[in-house]
C-alpha positions as CSV (number, residue, x, y, z in Angstrom):
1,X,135.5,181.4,71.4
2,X,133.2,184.2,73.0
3,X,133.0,185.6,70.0
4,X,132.5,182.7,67.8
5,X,129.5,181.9,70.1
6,X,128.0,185.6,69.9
7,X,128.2,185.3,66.1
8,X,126.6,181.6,66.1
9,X,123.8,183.1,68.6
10,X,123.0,186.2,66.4
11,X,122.5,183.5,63.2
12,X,120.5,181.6,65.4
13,X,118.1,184.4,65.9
14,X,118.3,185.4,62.0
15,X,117.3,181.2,61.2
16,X,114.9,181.1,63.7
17,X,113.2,183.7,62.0
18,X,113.3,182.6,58.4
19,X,112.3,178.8,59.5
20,X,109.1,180.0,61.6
21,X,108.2,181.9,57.8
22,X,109.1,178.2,55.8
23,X,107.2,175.1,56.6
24,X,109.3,172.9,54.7
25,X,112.3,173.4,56.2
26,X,113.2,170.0,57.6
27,X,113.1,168.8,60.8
28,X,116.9,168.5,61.0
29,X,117.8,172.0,60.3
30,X,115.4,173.3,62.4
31,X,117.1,171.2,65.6
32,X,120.6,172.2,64.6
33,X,119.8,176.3,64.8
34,X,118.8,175.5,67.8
35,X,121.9,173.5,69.3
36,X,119.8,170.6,69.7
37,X,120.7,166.7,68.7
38,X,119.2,164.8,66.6
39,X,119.8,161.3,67.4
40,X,122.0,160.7,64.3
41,X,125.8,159.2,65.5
42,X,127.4,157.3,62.1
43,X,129.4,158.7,59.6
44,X,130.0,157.2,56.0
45,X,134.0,156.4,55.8
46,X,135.7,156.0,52.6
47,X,138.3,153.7,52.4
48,X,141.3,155.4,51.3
49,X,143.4,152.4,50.6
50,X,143.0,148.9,48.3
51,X,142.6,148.3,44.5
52,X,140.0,151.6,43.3
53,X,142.8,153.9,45.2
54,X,145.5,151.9,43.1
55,X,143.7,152.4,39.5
56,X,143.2,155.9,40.2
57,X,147.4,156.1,41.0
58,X,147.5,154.2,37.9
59,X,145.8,156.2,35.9
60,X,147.4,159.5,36.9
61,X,151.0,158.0,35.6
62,X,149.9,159.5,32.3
63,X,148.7,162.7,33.3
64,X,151.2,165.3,31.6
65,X,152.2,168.9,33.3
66,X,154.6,170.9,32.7
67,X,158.5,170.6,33.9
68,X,159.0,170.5,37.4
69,X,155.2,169.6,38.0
70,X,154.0,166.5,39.7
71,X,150.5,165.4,40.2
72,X,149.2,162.5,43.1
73,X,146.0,161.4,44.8
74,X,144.8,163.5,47.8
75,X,141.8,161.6,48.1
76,X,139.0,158.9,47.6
77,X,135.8,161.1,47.4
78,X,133.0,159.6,45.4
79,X,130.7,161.9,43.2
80,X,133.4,165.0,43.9
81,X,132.4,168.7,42.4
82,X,133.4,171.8,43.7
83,X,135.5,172.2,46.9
84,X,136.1,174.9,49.5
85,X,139.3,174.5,51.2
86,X,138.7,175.7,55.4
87,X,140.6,178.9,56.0
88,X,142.6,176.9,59.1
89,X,144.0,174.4,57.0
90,X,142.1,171.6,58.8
91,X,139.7,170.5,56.3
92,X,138.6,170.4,52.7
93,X,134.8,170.4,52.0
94,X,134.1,168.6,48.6
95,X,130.7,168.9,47.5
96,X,128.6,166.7,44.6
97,X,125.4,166.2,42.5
98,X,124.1,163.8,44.6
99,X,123.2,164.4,48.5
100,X,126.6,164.2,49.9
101,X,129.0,166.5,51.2
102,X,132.4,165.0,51.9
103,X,135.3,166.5,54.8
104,X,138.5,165.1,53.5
105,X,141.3,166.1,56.3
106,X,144.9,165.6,56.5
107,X,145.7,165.0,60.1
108,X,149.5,164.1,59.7
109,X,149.8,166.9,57.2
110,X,151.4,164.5,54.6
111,X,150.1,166.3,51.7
112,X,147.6,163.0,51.4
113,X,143.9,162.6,53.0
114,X,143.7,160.5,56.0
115,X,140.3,160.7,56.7
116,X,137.0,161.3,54.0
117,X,133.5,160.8,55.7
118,X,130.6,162.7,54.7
119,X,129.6,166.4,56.4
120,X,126.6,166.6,58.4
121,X,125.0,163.5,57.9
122,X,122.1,164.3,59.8
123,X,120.8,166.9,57.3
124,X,119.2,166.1,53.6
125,X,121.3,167.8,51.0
126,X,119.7,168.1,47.3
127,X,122.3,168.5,45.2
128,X,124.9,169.8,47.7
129,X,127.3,171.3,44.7
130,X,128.7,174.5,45.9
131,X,130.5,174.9,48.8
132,X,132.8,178.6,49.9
133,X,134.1,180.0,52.7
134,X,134.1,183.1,53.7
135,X,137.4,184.2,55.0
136,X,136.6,184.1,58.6
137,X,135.5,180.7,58.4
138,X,131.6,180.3,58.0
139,X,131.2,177.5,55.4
140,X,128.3,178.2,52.8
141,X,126.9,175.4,50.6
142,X,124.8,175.9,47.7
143,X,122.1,173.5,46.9
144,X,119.4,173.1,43.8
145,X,117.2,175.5,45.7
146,X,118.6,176.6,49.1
147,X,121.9,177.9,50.5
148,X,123.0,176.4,54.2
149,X,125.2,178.1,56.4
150,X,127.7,176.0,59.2
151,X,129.6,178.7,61.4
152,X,132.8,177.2,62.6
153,X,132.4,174.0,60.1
154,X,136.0,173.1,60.2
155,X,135.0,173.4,64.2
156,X,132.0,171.1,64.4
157,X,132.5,168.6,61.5
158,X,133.7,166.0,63.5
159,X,130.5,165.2,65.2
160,X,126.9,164.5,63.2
161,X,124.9,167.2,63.8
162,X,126.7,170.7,63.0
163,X,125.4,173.6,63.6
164,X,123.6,174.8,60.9
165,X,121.1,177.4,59.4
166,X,119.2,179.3,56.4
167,X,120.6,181.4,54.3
168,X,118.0,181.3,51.4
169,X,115.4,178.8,52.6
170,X,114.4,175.8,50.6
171,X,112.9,177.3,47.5
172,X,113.7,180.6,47.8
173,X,116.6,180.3,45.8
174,X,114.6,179.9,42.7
175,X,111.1,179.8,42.3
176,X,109.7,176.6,43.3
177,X,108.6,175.9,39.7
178,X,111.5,176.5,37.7
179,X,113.3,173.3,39.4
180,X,115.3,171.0,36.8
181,X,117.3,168.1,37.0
182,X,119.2,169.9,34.4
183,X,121.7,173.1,34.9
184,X,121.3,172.8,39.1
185,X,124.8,172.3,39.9
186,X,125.1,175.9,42.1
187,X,128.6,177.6,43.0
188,X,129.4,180.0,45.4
189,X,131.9,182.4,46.0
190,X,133.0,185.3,49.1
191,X,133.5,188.4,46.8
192,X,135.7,191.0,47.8
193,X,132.7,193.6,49.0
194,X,132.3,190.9,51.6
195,X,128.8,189.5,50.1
196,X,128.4,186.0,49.0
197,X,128.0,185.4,44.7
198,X,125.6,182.5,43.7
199,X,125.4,181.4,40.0
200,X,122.0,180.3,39.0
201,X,122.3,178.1,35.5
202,X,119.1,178.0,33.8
203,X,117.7,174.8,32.8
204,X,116.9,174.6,28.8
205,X,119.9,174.0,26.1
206,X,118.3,177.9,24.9
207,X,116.0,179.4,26.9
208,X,112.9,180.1,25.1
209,X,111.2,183.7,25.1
210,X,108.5,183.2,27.3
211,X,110.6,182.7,30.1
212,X,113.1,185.8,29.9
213,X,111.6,188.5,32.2
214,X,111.5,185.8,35.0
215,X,114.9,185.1,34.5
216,X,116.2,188.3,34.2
217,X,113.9,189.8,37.4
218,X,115.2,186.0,39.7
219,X,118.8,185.7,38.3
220,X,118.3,182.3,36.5
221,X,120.6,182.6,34.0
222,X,122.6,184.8,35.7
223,X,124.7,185.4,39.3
224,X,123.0,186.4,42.2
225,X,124.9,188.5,45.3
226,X,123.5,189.3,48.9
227,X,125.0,189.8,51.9
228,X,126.1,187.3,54.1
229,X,123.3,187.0,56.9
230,X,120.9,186.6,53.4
231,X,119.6,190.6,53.3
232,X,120.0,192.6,50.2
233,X,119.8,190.0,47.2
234,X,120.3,191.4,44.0
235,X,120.9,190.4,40.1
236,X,124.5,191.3,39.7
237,X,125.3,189.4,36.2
238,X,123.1,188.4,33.0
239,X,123.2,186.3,30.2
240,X,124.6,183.4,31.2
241,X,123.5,180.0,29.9
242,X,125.0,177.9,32.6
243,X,128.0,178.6,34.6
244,X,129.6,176.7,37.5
245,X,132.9,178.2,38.1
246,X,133.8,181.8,39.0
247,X,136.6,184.0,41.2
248,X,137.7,187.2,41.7
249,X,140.8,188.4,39.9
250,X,143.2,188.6,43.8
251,X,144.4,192.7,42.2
252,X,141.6,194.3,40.9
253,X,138.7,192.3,42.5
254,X,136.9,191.7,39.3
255,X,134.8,188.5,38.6
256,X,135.8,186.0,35.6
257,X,133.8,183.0,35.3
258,X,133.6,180.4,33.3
259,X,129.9,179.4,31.2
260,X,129.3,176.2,29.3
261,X,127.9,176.7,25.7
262,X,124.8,175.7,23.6
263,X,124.4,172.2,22.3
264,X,123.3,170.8,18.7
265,X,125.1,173.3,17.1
266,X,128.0,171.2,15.5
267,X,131.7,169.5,16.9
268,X,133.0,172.7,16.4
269,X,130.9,175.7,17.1
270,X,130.0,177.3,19.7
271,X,133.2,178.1,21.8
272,X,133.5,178.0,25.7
273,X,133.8,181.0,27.3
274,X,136.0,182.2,29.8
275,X,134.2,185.5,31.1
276,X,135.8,188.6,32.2
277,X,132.8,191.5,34.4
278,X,133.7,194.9,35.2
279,X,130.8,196.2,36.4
280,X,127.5,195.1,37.7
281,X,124.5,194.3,35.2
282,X,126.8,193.3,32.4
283,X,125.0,191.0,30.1
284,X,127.0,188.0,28.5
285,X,125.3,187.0,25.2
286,X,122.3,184.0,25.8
287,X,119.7,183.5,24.7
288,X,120.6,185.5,21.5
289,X,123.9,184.0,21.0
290,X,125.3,180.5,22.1
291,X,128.4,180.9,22.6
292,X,131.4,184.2,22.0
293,X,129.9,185.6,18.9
294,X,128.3,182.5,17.1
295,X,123.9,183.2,17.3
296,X,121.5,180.7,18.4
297,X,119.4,179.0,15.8
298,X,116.5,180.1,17.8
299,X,116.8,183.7,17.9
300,X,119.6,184.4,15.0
301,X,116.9,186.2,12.9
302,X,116.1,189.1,15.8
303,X,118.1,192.0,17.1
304,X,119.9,191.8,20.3
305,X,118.1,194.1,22.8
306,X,121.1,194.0,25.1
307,X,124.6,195.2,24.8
308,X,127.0,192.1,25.4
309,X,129.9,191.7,26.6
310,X,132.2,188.7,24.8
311,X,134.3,186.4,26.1
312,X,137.6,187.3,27.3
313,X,138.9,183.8,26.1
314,X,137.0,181.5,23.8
315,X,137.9,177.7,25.0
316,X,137.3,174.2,23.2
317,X,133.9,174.0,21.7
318,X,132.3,171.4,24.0
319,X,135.2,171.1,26.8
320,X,132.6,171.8,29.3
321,X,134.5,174.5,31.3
322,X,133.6,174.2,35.3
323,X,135.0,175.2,38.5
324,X,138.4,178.0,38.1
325,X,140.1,179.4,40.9
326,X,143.0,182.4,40.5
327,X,146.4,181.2,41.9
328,X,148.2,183.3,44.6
329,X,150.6,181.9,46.4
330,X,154.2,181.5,45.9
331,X,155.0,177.5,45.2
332,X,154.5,177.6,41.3
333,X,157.0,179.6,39.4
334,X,156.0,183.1,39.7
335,X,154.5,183.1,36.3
336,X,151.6,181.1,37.4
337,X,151.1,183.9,40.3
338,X,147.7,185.6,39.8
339,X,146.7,183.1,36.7
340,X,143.8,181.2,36.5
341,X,143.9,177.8,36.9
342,X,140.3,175.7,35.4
343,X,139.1,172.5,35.0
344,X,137.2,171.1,31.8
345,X,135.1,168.3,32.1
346,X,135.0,166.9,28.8
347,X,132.6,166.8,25.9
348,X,129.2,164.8,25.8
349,X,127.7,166.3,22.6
350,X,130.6,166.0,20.5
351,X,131.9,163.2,17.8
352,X,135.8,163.2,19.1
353,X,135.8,164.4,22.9
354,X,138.0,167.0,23.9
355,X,138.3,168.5,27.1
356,X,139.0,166.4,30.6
357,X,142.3,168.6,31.2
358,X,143.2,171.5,33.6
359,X,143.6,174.7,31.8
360,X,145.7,177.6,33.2
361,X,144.8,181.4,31.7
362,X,147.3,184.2,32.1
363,X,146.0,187.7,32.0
364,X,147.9,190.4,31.0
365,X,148.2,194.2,33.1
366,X,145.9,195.3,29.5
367,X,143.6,192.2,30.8
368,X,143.9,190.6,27.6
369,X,144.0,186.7,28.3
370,X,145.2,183.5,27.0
371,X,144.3,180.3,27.6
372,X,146.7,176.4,27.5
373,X,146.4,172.8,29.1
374,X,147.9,172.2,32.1
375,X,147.3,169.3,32.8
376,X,145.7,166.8,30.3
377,X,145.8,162.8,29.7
378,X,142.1,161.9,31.1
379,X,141.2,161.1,28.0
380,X,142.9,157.9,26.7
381,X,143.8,156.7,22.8
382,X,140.4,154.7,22.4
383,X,138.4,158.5,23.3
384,X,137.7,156.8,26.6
385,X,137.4,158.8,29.9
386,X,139.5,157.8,32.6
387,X,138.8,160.9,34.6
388,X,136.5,164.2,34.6
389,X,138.3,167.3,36.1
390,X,135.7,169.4,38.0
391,X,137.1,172.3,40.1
392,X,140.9,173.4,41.0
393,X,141.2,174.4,44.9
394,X,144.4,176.0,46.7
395,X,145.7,174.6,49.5
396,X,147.6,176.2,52.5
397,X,151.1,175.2,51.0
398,X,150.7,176.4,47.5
399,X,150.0,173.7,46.0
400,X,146.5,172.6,43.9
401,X,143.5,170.4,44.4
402,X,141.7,169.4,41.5
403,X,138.4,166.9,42.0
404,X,136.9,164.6,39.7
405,X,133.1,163.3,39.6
406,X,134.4,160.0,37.4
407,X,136.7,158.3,39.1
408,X,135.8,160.2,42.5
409,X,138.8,161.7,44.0
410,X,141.2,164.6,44.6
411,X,144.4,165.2,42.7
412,X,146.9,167.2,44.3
413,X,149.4,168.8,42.1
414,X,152.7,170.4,43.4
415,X,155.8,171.8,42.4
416,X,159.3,171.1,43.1
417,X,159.0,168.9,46.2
């Protein structure tokens, strides 16, 4: 604990600093990095019980997985995107699109939620998508255009105010101007150098020219890393057009990470990617193409100025490809150790929709990968959507958490029990 308090006292002093250079930090945050209370005592609960739990059980009867698979509800959470599972085991950390974040715990460790109420609810989230944790247990959430950091979340959740601070202040993350309601959902992820990797999706269906030296000198449209007490940012991937889902590969600590494809184009064309990076400053195809090797109408008639690196795996056109993780414990058979496991959300700009599964990618010692469902059945006979995977989480025991922003809730998907 004397420890955990030096730490928490040392990012005090690093907050206090950036909020005396930001004068829009609010009022909240600027209390809680300094230990102080806000006044602010109810949570939201949600009910994990009744009919809406019922439908969603329901629902899941025709979810098919492979032999030996089974899949149940973990949890009610409304709106719930990407999820960072606390390194104790305690609690999960679900984030969303809106201004929630939720704690879903298991108190009687029954492999089902007891307990989902929202995470600090005396702070103002904007777009609270991104969660991580590092693996000595600071919680990092990624917003629209700022990145929070709670030491000792799974710690202080239970109380309102949580201590909290800046890591990039309100809009630092990207310039102030280039905010969008479109391409804003961030994610986050502890790399294995120890500094903290931030996508940053930007906002047009093909960004136009004018805009391309701003990108390429903030990161929009790319992945950002810095350390984790926010020194040192740098532009560590190019190219992308908007990705929300990334890892690093648990063997040879290289980044894969999925990125959602141009629009208009046709039912058919352009593919998902899945994305494989070896080495720092690689640039993955946009603006000039829209998706694996297929160019954009809007710059197919100039030369590519870059060198690109394709996709290691070319998914669904249209699936919308999100949140992966790479599997590595020892529950599933070990042929699922070290695979990827992904969710697709399903198709919007598409005639048929495809997608609303859980794919799982196996990568070869060559790294050569292939893609197949794992879990599919969200989308019913009539084309209708009766769930949209987000993110796939591993919890302690081995077992999966996948989230869902329609129907709001966490699947948990084990094997042999």
């Amino acid at each position: 604990m004397k420890a955990l308090l030096t730490s928490i006292a040392t990012l005090a002093l690093i907050a206090g600093t950036a909020s005396a250079q930001t004068a829009d930090v609010p009022d909240n945050l600027e209390k809680l990095s300094k230990f102080q209370t806000t006044g602010v005592t109810n949570f939201t609960f949600i009910d994990q019980t009744g009919p809406y739990a019922d439908g969603i059980k329901k629902n899941l009867e025709r979810i098919k997985l492979p032999a030996g698979f089974k899949i149940e509800l973990y949890a009610v959470v409304p709106d719930a995107r990407h999820m960072a599972v606390g390194p104790q085991g305690i609690v999960t950390f679900v984030g969303t699109r809106k201004d929630k974040v939720w704690s879903v715990t298991d108190r009687n460790k029954d492999r089902v939620a007891d307990e989902v109420k929202d995470f600090a609810p005396s702070l103002q989230f904007t777009i609270p998508n991104g969660p991580c944790f590092s693996k000595d247990g600071f919680l990092y959430i990624a917003e629209q255009n700022r990145v929070l950091l709670f030491p000792a979340a799974e710690f202080f959740y239970e109380s309102p105010d949580v201590a909290a601070f800046n890591l990039i202040a309100q809009g630092d993350l990207i310039p102030a101007d280039e905010e969008s309601f479109n391409h804003t959902a961030r994610v986050c992820k502890i790399g294995p150098d120890g500094k903290i990797y931030i996508s940053l999706g930007q906002p047009f269906n093909v960004a136009p020219a004018d805009r391309l030296e701003k990108y390429r000198q903030t990161g929009i449209g790319g992945m950002i890393r810095l350390n984790t007490d926010g020194t040192g940012r740098e532009v560590f991937t190019y190219g992308i057009r908007n990705s929300v889902g990334h890892d690093f590969h648990p063997v040879t600590g290289e980044l894969w990470f999925t990125d959602n494809q141009v629009d208009g184009m046709g039912d058919d064309i352009p593919p998902g990617e899945l994305n494989h990076q070896t080495a720092m400053g690689q640039h993955f195809g946009h603006p000039w193409y829209g998706g694996g090797d297929v160019r954009t109408n809007e710059y197919k008639d100039e030369e590519v100025p870059v060198e690109v690196v394709m996709p290691a795996v070319e998914m669904d056109a249209h699936a919308a490809d999100l949140g992966m993780s790479f599997y590595t414990d020892s529950m599933f058979p070990a042929k699922y150790k070290n695979a990827i496991f992904s969710a697709q959300h399903g198709s919007w700009n598409r005639t048929t929709p495809v997608g609303a599964r859980v794919m799982v990618t196996f990568i070869a010692e060559d790294g050569t990968a292939t893609s197949e469902p794992f879990a599919e059945g969200w989308i019913d006979e009539n084309g209708e959507y009766l769930g949209r995977p987000v993110d796939a989480a591993q919890l302690r025991d081995g077992s999966i958490l996948v989230s869902d922003d329609l129907a709001g809730a966490l699947y948990r998907i084990s094997y042999g029990e």
